[in-house]
Every structure is written in structure tokens, then in C-alpha cells.
C-alpha positions in Angstrom: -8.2 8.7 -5.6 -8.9 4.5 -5.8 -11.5 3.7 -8.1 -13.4 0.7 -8.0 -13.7 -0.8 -11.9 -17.7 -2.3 -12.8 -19.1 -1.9 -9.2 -21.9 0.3 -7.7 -19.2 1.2 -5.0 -19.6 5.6 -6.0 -15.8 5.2 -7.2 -16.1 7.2 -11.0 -14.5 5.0 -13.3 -11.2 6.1 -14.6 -12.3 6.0 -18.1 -15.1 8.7 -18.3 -12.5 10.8 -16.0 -10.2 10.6 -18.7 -12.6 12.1 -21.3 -13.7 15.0 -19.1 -10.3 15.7 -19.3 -10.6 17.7 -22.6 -7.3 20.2 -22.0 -5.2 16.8 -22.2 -3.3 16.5 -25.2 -4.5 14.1 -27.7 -1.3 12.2 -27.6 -1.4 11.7 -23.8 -5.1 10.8 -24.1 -4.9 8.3 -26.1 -1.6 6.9 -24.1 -3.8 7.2 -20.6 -7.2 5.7 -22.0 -5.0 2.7 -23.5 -3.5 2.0 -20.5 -6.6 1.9 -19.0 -8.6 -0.5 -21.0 -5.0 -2.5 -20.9 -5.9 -2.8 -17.1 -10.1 -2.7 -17.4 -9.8 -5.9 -19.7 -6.8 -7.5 -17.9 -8.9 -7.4 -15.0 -12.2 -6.4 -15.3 -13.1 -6.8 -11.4 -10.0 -5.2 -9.9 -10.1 -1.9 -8.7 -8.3 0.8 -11.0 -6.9 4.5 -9.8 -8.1 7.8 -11.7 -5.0 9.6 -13.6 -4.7 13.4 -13.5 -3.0 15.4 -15.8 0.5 16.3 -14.6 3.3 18.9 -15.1 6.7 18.3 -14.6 6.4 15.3 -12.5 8.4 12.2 -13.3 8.7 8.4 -12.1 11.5 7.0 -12.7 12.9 3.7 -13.2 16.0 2.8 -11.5 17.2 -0.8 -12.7 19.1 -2.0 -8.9 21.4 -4.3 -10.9 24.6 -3.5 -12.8 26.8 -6.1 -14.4 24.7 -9.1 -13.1 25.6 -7.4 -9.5 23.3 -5.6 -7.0 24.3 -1.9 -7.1 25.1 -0.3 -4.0 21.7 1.7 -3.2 19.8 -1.7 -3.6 22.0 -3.3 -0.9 21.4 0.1 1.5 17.9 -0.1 0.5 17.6 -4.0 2.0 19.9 -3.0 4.9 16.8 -2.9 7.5 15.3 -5.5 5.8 17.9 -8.8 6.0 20.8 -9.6 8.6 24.4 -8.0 7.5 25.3 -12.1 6.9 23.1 -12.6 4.1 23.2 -9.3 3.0 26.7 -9.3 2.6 26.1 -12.8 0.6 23.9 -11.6 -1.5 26.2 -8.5 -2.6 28.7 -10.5 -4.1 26.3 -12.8 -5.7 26.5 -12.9 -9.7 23.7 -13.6 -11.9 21.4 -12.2 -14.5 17.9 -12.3 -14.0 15.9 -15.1 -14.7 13.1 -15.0 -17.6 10.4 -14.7 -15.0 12.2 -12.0 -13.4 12.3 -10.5 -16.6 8.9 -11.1 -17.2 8.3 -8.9 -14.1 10.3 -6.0 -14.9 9.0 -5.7 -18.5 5.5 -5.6 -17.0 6.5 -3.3 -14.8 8.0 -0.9 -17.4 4.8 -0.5 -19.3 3.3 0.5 -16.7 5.6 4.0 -16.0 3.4 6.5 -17.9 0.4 5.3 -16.0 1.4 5.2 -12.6 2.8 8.6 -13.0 -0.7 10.0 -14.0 -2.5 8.5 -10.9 0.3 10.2 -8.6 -2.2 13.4 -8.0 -4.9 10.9 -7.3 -3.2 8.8 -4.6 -1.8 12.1 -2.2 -6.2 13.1 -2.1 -6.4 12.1 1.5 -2.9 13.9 2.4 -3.8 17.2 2.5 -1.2 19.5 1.3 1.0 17.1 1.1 3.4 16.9 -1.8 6.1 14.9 -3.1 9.2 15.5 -5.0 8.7 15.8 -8.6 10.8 13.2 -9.7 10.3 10.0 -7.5 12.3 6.7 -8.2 11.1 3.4 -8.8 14.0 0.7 -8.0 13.6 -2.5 -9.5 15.7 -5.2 -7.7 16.1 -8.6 -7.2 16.7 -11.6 -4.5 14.9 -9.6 -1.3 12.2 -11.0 0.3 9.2 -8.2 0.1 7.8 -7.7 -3.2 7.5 -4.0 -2.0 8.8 -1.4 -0.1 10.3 2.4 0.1 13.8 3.3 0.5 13.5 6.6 2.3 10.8 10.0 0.9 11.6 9.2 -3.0 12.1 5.8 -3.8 10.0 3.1 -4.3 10.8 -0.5 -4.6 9.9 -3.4 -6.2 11.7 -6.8 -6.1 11.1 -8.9 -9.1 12.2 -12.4 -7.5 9.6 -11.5 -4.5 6.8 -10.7 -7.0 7.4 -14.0 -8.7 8.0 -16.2 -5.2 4.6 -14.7 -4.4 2.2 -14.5 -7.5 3.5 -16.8 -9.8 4.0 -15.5 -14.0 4.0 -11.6 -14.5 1.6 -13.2 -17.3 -0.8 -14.1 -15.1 -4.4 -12.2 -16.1 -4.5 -11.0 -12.3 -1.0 -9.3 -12.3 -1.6 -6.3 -14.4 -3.5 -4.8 -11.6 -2.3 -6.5 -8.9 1.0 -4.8 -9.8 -1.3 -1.8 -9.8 -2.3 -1.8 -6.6 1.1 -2.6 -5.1 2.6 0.4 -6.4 -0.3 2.6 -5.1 0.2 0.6 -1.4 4.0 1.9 -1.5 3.6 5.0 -3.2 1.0 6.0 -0.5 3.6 5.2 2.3 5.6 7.9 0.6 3.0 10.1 1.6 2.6 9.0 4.6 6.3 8.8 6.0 6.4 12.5 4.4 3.5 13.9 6.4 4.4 12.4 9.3 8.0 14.1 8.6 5.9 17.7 8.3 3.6 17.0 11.1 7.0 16.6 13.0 4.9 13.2 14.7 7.1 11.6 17.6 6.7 8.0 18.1 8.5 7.2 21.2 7.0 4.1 22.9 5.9 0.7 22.0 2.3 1.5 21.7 2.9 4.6 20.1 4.5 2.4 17.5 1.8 -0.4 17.1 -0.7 2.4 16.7 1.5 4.5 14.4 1.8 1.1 12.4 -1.6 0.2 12.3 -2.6 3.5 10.6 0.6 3.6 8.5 -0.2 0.1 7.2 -3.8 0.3 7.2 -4.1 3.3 4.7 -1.1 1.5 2.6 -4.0 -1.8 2.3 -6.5 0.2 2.1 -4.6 1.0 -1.3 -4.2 -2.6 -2.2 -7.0 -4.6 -1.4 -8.0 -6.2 -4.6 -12.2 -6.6 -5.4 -13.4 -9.5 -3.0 -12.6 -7.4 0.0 -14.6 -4.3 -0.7 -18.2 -3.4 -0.4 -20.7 -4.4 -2.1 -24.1 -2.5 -2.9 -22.9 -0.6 0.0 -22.1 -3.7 2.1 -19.5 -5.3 3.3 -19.5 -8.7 1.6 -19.2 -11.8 3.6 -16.1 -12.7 3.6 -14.4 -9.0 4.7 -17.3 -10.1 7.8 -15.9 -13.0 8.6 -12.3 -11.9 8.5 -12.9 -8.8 10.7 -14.7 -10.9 13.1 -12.1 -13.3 13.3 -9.3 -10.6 13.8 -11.3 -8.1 16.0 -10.5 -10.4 19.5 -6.7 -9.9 18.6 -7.4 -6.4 17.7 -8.6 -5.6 21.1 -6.1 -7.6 23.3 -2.8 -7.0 21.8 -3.7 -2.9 22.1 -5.2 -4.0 25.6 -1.5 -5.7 25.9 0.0 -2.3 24.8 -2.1 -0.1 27.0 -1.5 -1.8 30.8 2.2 -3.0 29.9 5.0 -0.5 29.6 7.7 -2.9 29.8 6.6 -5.9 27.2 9.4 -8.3 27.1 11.1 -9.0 23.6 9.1 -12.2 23.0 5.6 -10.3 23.5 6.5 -7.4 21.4 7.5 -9.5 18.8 4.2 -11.9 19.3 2.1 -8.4 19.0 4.0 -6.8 15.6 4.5 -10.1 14.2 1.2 -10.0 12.0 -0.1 -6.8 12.7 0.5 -6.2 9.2 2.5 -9.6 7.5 1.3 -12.2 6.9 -1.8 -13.4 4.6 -5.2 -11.0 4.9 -6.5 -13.3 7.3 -3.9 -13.2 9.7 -3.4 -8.8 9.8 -4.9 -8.3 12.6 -3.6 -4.2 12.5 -3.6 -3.3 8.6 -6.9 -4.7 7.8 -9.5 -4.0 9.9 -8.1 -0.5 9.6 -8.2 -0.8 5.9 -12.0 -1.8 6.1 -12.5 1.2 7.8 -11.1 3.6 6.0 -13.1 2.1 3.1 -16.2 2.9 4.7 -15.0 6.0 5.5 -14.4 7.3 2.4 -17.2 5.6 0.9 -15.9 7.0 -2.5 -15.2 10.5 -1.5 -11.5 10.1 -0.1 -11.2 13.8 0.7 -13.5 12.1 4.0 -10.3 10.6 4.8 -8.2 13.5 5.7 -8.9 13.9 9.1 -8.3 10.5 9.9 -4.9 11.0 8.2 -4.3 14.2 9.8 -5.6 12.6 13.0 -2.5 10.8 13.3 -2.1 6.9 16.0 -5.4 8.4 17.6 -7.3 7.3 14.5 -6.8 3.7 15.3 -8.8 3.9 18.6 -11.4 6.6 17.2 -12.2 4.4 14.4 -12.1 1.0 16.6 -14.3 2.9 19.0 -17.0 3.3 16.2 -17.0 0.1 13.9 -16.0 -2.4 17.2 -18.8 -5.0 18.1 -20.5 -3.3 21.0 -19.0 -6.5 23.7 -15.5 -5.4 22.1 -16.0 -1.9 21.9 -16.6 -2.1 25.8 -13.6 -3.6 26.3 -11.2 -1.4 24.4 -12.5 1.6 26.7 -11.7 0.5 29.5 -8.0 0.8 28.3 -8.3 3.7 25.8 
């Protein structure tokens, strides 16, 4: 389950959840309660996620280059993700990583043994939902997401993207930044895996855009960092001002969706194109959802499970109840 780290948001902090934890060994204790001060002091305002003691489960780290070469499964990996031209580039490209990219990956590396422990934590509002045992974590290089998944077990994490986008691995902010980026991708896992044992159909555009803006929304509702969250039990100003600034778009592009069953090309790409890309401001799908769900929960995430379960029809259940009354009125009229 997220945790919020030195906030009265009713997250427990992950500390005192490790010490009720008695049964743990002593050596994974003091592993788990190191790891967490590691991320406590590297970013003291950042939001944290509560590890669970685990059995058999394992992450695993999958370097995606061998011989200064992409391996193969990196390449299939990026297939829906680049054109076949650049891909194709790219697989006979020769080069060792650079030191920031290294930087990356070792920070990545320590941080194994306590992503692994949160795993339990993260599948709370998938009920019933469980995972392989061992999931992969495939570090690559020269993509252009810093995140992603590669099918139901494989996480992945592109070191040249994490750098393009956030600068040193060094940086104070990264060690739970990183944090939170695994939890985003980890909890599409979940997500692409329920929908699998839900057997949910997505057949038509809006079916998509809806699909997506849950899928995505419950992914940044995993990886919003501290500014974005409430606040003595309020939404602070600026997660105000950015839903009221993306609501409008909110409500025509799934207005858009509703009375149009044959969008051209050129408006279905105008309507994905930042539903969830883009900078926070500009996510018109992904966040307000996100918001949402936070208030949802409001630090119980089990709340969460029958939006989850609800499937798409959570966008507009939720839009119906947090929607400005003039907006609201207009999304009914559609939905």
C-alpha cells in the first residue's frame, strides 16, 4: 500500500510497519529498516511504500545489454515502442554505457531487496490478484520511456531515459523518484493481469480512452511525488489548479468519444496524444483520475478495489462525483 513519508495524510509510515513486524528475521529487519531511512533521509517529503514480509518471491534483474549490444528481448521489448527503422538502428549499435547510465543502474541495483518487499503492498487494491513469483526487472538503454512493461513479468527501465529526463542518478530527489517509478510499472503488471482474469474486452475507441485513463490513472496515482497530494486532508493548490485546467478537456475529448464512432486518425490521435504523456499539467486522462483515486483511498487502499474491479466504468462514475457541477452536467448528457 503507498505511504505518504512526514504528512498527516493517514498513510502509516513504513518505518513503525517494519517494527510490528516482529516474525521478520533480524537480518532482513535490519536490511528493510536501512533501506528505508536510505529513502526517508534521501527524501524526507517523498512518499515511501510499506514492505511486507515475503516468501519465495523474487525480482530479478535482467541487465538488456550483452557485449556492448542490446540483447534480443530488449529489442522485442521496444518493438511497440519505436519504428522497425530505428529500431533496427539501434540493434546494431555498439557501445558501453556511459557513467551516468551507470550511475542509474547502480542505483537501481540497491534498490532490489526493497522493491521486492513492497510487492505485497502495491497488488492491495487488486483483489486476488497475484503475480508470478519471480518478476523481471530489465534494465536497458537508448529507448525513449524511462519505464515500461514488457508483457505480465517484466518490468523495464531504460537508463539513458532516466538520465535524458531527471538529470544525475545522484540527484537527492532520485532515490525515491526511482521509487515511485517502479511502483507506477509494477502496478501496470497488476493491472494488465487482472484485466487478463476479468477476461475485459476493449473493442472500440472509447472503450480504449476509458480503459486508458483508468489503466494510467492508478499507474500515477503510484507515482505522484509529494506536491501533488493532500494536504491536512486537502487538496493543495496547485493539484486545484491543474485539475481545473484539465477538467474542460476531460469532458470534451470523452464528449468527442461518446457522439463520434468513426473519429478520423488526426482526432484520435489529438485525443490520446496527452491523455497520459506529456508533463503533469498537460494529462488530461492519468491525472485527474489519479487525484481521485487519492481521495478515494484516503489511506485505506483496500477503498480502491471496487473501482479497480469496476473496470472503464470507473472513469465516468468517478468524473460524475468529483466533476464541477457546470461540467458534471455536461458529461451526462453523453454518459
Amino acid at each position: 500500500m503507498v505511504r505518504k513519508t512526514l504528512t498527516t495524510h493517514t498513510y502509516l509510515y513504513a518505518v513503525s510497519v517494519v517494527s510490528r513486524r516482529c516474525n521478520l528475521a533480524m537480518k532482513n529487519k535490519i536490511l528493510l529498516v536501512t533501506l528505508l531511512l536510505t529513502n526517508l533521509v534521501a527524501g524526507a517529503k517523498e512518499r515511501c511504500f510499506v514492505p511486507y514480509e515475503r516468501g519465495k518471491d523474487t525480482l530479478v534483474l535482467k541487465l538488456a545489454v550483452e557485449n556492448e549490444q542490446l540483447t534480443k528481448e530488449w529489442i522485442e521489448a521496444l518493438k511497440t515502442r519505436m519504428s522497425s527503422t530505428k529500431l533496427d538502428s539501434f540493434a546494431r549499435l555498439k557501445r558501453s554505457m556511459t557513467k551516468e547510465e551507470t550511475e542509474w543502474k547502480k542505483l537501481i541495483t540497491s534498490k532490489l531487496n526493497y522493491w521486492n518487499s513492497i510487492r505485497d503492498s502495491l497488488a492491495v487494491p487488486f483483489k486476488n490478484i497475484e503475480l508470478n513469483d519471480t518478476i523481471n526487472l530489465m534494465l536497458g538503454f537508448l529507448g525513449v520511456d524511462d519505464g515500461f512493461t514488457y508483457g505480465l513479468q517484466t518490468v523495464c527501465l531504460d537508463v539513458t531515459a532516466l538520465y535524458r529526463a531527471y538529470g544525475e542518478a545522484t540527484l537527492i530527489e532520485n532515490a525515491s523518484r526511482i521509487d515511485r517509478l517502479f511502483a507506477h510499472e509494477y502496478t501496470h503488471l497488476l493491472h494488465k493481469t487482472w484485466a487478463q482474469q476479468n477476461k475485459l474486452q476493449v473493442k472500440t475507441f472509447k472503450e480504449n480512452v476509458l480503459w486508458e485513463c483508468l489503466y494510467e490513472g492508478i499507474g500515477m496515482y503510484r507515482s505522484l511525488n509529494q506536491k501533488w497530494l493532500p494536504q491536512n486532508d486537502a487538496l493543495p493548490a496547485v493539484a486545484r489548479n491543474t485539475l481545473n485546467v484539465l477538467y474542460p478537456s476531460f469532458v470534451e475529448n470523452l464528449i468527442d468519444i461518446a457522439k463520434n464512432d468513426s473519429l478520423s486518425d488526426e482526432d484520435q490521435y489529438r485525443i490520446q496524444k496527452n491523455l497520459s504523456r506529456g508533463n503533469v499539467a498537460q494529462k488530461w486522462g492519468a491525472f485527474p483520475v489519479a487525484i481521485w483515486l487519492l481521495l478515494e483511498a484516503n489511506g485505506d487502499e483496500k477503498k480502491l478495489i471496487p473501482w479497480i474491479d469496476s473496470g472503464p466504468a470507473a472513469v465516468i462514475e468517478l468524473a460524475k462525483k468529483y466533476l464541477p457541477e457546470h461540467l458534471r452536467e455536461r458529461l451526462v448528457e453523453f454518459y
